[in-house]
N, C-alpha and C positions, 0 to 999 in steps of 0.2 A: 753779473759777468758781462765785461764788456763784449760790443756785437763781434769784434773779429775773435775773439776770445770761442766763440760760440760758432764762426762760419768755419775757422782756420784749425779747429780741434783734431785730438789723433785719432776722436770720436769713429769719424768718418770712415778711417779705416778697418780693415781688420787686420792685426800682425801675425806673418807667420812664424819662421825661425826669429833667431835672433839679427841675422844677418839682415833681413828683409825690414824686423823691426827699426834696427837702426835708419838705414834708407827713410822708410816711411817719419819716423819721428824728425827727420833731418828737413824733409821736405816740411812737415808742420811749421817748425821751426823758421824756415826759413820764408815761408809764405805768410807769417804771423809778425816778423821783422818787416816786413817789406807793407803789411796793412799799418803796422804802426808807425812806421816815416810817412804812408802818406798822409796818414789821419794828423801827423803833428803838423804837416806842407800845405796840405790843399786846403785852402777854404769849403766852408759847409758849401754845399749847392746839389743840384741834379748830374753834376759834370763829377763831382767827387763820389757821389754815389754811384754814376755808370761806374767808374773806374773801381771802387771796393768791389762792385757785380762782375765786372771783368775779371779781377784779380782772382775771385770765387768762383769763378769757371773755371778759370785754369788751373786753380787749385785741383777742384771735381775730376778735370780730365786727368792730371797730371798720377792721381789717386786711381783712376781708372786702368791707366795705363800700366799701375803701378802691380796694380791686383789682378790684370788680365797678363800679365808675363812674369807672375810669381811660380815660379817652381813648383812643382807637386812636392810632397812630402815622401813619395816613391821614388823620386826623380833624383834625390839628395844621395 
């Protein structure tokens, strides 16, 4: 499995409704397109590696942010 294959999974999350699943899946998605442009752009080095660990932050929060203002299940 490649490494973004493995940072950028829907692993990370937990899905709730369907509605929420899609969102969440979109965001993988879309943060899994955006490690693979730059793995095909940037040359190998320490600069392209920050920038994958960056992107893998933002992923984490973006997930974060995602799962702390999901709807309760009551709330539906």
């Amino acid at each position: 499995m490649p490494e973004q294959d493995r940072r950028f999974s829907y692993d990370y999350l937990r899905a709730g409704s369907y509605g929420w699943r899609t969102v969440e899946e979109r965001l993988c998605e879309t943060f899994q397109e955006l490690a693979d442009q730059l793995e095909d752009v940037l040359p190998s080095g320490r600069e392209a590696a920050l920038a994958m660990t960056k992107l893998e932050e933002a992923f984490l929060w973006a997930a974060a942010c995602l799962a702390r203002n999901r709807p309760l299940d009551d709330d539906a």
